[in-house]
C-alpha positions in Angstrom: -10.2 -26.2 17.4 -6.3 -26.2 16.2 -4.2 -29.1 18.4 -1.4 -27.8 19.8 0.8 -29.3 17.0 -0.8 -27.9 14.6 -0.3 -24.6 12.2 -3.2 -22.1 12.0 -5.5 -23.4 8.7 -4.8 -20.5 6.1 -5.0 -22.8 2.9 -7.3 -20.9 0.0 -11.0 -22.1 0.0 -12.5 -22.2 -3.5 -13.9 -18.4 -3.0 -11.0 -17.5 -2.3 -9.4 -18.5 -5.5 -12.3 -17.3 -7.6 -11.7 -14.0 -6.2 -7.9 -13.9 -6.6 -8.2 -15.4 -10.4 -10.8 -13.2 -11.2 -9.1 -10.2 -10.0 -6.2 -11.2 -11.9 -7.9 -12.1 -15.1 -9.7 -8.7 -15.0 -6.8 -6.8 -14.6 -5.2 -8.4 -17.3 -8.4 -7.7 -19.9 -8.4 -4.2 -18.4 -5.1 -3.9 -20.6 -6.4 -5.3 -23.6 -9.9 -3.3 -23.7 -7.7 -0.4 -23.0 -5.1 -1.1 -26.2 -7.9 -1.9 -27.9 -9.4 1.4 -27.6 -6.2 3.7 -27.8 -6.1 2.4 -31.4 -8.3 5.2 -32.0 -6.0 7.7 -30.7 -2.1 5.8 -30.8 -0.2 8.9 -28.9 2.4 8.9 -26.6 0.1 11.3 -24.7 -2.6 8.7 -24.6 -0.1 6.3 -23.7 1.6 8.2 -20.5 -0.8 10.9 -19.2 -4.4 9.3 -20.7 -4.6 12.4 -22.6 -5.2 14.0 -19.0 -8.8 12.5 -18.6 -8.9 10.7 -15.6 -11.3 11.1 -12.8 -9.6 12.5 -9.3 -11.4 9.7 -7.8 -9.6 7.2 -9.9 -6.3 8.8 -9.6 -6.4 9.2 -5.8 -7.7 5.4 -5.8 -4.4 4.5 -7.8 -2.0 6.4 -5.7 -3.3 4.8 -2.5 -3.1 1.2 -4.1 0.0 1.9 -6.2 2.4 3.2 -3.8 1.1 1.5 -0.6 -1.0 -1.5 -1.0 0.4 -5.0 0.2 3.6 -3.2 2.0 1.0 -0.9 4.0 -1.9 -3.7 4.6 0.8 -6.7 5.6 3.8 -4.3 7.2 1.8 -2.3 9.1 0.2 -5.5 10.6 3.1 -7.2 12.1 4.3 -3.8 12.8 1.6 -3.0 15.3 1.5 -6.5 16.6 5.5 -6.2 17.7 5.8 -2.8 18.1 2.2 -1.3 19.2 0.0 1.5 17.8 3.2 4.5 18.1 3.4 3.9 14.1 0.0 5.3 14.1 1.2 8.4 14.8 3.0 8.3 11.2 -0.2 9.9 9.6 0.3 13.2 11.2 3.5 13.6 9.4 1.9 12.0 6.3 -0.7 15.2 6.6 2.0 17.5 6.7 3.4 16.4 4.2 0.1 16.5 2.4 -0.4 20.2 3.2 2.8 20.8 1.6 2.5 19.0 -1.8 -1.1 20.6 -1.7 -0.3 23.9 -1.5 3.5 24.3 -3.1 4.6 21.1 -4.9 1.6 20.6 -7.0 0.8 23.7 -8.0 4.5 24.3 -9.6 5.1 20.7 -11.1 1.7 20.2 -12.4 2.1 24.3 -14.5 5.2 23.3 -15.8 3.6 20.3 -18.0 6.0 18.1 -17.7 5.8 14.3 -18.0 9.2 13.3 -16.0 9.6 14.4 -12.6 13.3 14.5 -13.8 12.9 17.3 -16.5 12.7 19.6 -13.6 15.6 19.1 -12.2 17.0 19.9 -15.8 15.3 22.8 -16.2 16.0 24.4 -12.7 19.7 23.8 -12.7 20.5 24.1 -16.4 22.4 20.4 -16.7 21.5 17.6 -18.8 24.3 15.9 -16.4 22.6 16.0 -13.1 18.9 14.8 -15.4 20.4 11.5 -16.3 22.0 10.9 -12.5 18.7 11.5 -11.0 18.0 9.2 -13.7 19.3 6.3 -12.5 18.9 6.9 -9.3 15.2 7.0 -9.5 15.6 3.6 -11.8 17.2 2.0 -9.0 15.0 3.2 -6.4 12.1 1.9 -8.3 13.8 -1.1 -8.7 14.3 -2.1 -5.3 10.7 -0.6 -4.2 8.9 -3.1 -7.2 11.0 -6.0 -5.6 9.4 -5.1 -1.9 6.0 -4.6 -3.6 6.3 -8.2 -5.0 7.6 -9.8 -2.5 5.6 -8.6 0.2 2.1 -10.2 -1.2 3.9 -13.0 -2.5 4.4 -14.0 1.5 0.9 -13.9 1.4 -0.2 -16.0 -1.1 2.4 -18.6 -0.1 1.1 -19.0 3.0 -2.2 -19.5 2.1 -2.0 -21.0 -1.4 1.0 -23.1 -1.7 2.9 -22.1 -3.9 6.5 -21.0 -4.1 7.5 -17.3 -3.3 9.3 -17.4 -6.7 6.6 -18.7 -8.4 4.2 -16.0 -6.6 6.3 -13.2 -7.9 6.3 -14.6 -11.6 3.1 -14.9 -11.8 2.3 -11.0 -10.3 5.2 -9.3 -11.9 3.9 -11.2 -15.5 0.3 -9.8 -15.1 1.3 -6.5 -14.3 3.8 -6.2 -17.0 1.0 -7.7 -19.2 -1.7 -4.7 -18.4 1.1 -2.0 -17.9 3.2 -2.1 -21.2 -0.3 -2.6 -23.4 -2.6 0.0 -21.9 -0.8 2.8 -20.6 -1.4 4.7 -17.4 -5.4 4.1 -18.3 -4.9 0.4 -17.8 -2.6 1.2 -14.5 -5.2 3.3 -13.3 -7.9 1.2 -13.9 -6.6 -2.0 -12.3 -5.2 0.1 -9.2 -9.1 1.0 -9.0 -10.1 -2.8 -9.0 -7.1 -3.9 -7.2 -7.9 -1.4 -4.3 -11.0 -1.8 -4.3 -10.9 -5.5 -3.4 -8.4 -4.5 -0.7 -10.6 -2.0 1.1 -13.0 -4.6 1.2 -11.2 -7.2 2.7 -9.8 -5.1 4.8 -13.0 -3.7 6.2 -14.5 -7.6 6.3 -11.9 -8.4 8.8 -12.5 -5.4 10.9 -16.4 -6.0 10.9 -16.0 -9.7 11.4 -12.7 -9.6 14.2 -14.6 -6.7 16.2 -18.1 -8.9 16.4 -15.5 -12.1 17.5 -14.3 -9.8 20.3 -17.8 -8.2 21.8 -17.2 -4.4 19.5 -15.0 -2.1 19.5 -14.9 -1.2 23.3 -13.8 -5.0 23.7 -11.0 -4.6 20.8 -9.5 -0.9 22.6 -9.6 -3.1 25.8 -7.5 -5.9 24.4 -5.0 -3.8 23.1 -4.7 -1.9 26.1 -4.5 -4.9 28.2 -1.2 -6.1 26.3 0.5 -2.5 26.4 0.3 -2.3 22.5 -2.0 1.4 22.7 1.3 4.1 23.0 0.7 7.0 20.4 3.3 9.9 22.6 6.2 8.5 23.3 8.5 11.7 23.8 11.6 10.4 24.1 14.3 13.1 22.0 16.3 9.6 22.1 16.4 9.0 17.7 17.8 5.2 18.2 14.5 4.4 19.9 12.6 2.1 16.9 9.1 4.4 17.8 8.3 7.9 19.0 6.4 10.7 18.6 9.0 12.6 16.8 10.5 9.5 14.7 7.2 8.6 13.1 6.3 12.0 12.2 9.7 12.6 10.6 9.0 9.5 8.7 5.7 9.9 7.6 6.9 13.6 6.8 10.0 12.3 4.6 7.7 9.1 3.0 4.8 11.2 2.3 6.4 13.8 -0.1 8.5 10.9 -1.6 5.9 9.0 -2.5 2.7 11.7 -3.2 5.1 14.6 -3.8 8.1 13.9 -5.8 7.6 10.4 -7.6 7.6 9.7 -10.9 4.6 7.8 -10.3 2.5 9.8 -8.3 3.6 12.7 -11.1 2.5 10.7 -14.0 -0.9 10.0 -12.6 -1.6 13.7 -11.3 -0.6 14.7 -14.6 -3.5 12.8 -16.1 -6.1 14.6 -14.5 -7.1 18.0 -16.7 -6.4 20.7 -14.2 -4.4 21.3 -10.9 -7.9 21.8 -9.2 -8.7 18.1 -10.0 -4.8 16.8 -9.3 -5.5 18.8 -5.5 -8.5 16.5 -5.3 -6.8 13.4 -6.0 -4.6 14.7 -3.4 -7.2 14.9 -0.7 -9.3 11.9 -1.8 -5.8 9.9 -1.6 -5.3 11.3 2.0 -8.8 10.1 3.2 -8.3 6.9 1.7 -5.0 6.5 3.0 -5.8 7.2 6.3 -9.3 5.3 6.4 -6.9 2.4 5.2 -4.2 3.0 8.1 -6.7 3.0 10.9 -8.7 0.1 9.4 -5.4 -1.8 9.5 -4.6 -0.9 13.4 -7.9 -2.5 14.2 -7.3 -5.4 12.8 -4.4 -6.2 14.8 -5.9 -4.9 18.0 -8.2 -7.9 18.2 -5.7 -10.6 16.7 -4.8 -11.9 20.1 -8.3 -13.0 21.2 -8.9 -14.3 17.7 -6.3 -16.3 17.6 -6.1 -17.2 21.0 -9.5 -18.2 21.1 -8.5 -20.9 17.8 -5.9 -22.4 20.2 -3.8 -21.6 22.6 -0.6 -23.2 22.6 -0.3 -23.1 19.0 -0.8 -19.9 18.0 1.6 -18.9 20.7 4.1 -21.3 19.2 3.5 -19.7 15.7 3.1 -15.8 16.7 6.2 -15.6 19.7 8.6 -15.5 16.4 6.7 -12.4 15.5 8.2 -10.5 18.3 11.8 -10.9 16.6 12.3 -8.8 13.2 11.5 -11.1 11.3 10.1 -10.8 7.9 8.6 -13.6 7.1 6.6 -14.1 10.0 5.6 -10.1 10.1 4.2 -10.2 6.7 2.1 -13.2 7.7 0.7 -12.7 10.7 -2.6 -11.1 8.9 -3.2 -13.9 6.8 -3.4 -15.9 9.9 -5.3 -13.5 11.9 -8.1 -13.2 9.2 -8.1 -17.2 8.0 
């Protein structure tokens, strides 16, 4: 039982670091058994698009871990803990959004056979001028994104590993350079797959194991009712409101075709696939997952309070009030200390 001086104990057992080191290791010999294999066929085909053999499975696998991974699992976390479940409702707009790249999107970018979302835009309006702005823009914007994406888990592993935030990020954005720049979009795909994988897993072992802390699901709906957190139509027109009905769904509308729809990334890996059949089922299978994730997540933070209450009282109160202030640091590790 935790005093009531003391943190909650997230420090890394020796599992724990077998898992993380092993998961980074593989990754990074997913790169080289991938370079060492595209010797046989050196193209820049091979390189970018896999010479459009990848499984749907894979891709949709990628997508999911690729564009969302630690923002989704740690944002969403000290989102719903703050805030409630009303950023649930962001996966209605997300299946809009779906429907659309399904059934327009897709099918005209993936005919066209092009490798850069940006020759499009070239090609529609007739101007190499507007090609390199969008460009740069899309540089930038996957700039600042890859800074989120590294920072985000690096929260994480500080907390529970001790080491610096900068070191943390070294040490990811290293590996991932590694495995990316030597094996192509295989390599990219492949780890996402293993990288995700591990994720989904955790993620449903602290489900499983906070639910049976709680008395079941029943007990973990009742919890979250109890504290006013379960709010999914909020109707207010009012747009300055942080969450509502309408707000969400615009969101997950405006973030789903961004990130599934328009990306380079999502492009490239829907372009590795050999047909638009099989790019429309990475579509769907990325949907499922996505949503399986989401939910999963909201669960999780529905029975933190009697898991963490029940650890000790006066500290964890001490440690989580902070979380009901914007900030990030505290948001982003309020699942690490929910699950330790």
């Amino acid at each position: 039982m935790l005093s009531q001086e003391d943190p909650p104990d997230v420090a890394f057992h020796f599992i724990d670091y077998v898992v993380l080191v092993g998961m980074l290791a593989l990754s990074m010999l997913i790169g080289v058994v991938t370079r060492v294999k595209r010797k046989r066929s050196n193209t820049a085909d091979e390189y970018l698009l896999g010479n459009s053999v990848m499984s749907p499975f894979s891709v949709a696998f990628s997508l999911v871990g690729g564009m969302m991974s630690a923002i989704t699992v740690l944002g969403n976390s000290g989102e719903v803990y703050s805030h409630g479940t009303q950023i649930c409702t962001v996966l209605v707009g997300v299946t809009l959004s779906g429907i659309l790249i399904y059934h327009i999107i897709l099918p005209i970018l993936y005919n066209l056979s092009l490798v850069s979302m940006i020759q499009y835009l070239e090609l529609r309006f007739q101007s190499v001028r507007l090609r390199r702005v969008a460009s740069a823009s899309q540089v930038l914007s996957m700039l600042l994104m890859s800074s989120v994406m590294l920072y985000s888990p690096s929260l994480a592993l500080t907390t529970v590993s001790g080491l610096s935030s900068t070191t943390s990020i070294l040490i990811m954005g290293i590996i991932c350079t590694f495995y990316t720049s030597i094996g192509g979009v295989r390599a990219v795909i492949y780890a996402d797959v293993l990288q995700t994988t591990i994720m989904y897993l955790g993620v449903i072992l602290v489900v499983v194991c906070s639910c049976q802390e709680v008395g079941g699901l029943a007990n973990v709906w009742n919890i979250a009712a109890n504290d006013s957190m379960i709010q999914f139509f909020n109707m207010d027109p009012n747009p300055f409101v942080r969450n509502t009905f309408w707000t969400t769904n615009s969101m997950g509308m405006f973030l789903g075709l961004y990130f599934f729809g328009i990306n380079q990334v999502s492009h490239q890996r829907y372009c590795s696939v050999s047909s638009l059949a099989k790019a429309k089922s990475s579509v769907s299978s990325c949907g499922n997952s996505l949503a399986c994730l989401l939910w999963d997540d909201f669960l999780i933070n529905f029975s933190f309070f009697k898991n963490l209450t029940d650890r000790g009282v006066t500290a964890t109160l001490r440690f989580l009030t902070p979380l009901r202030t914007p900030c990030l640091t505290y948001l982003m590790n309020i699942l690490a200390w929910a699950a330790s």
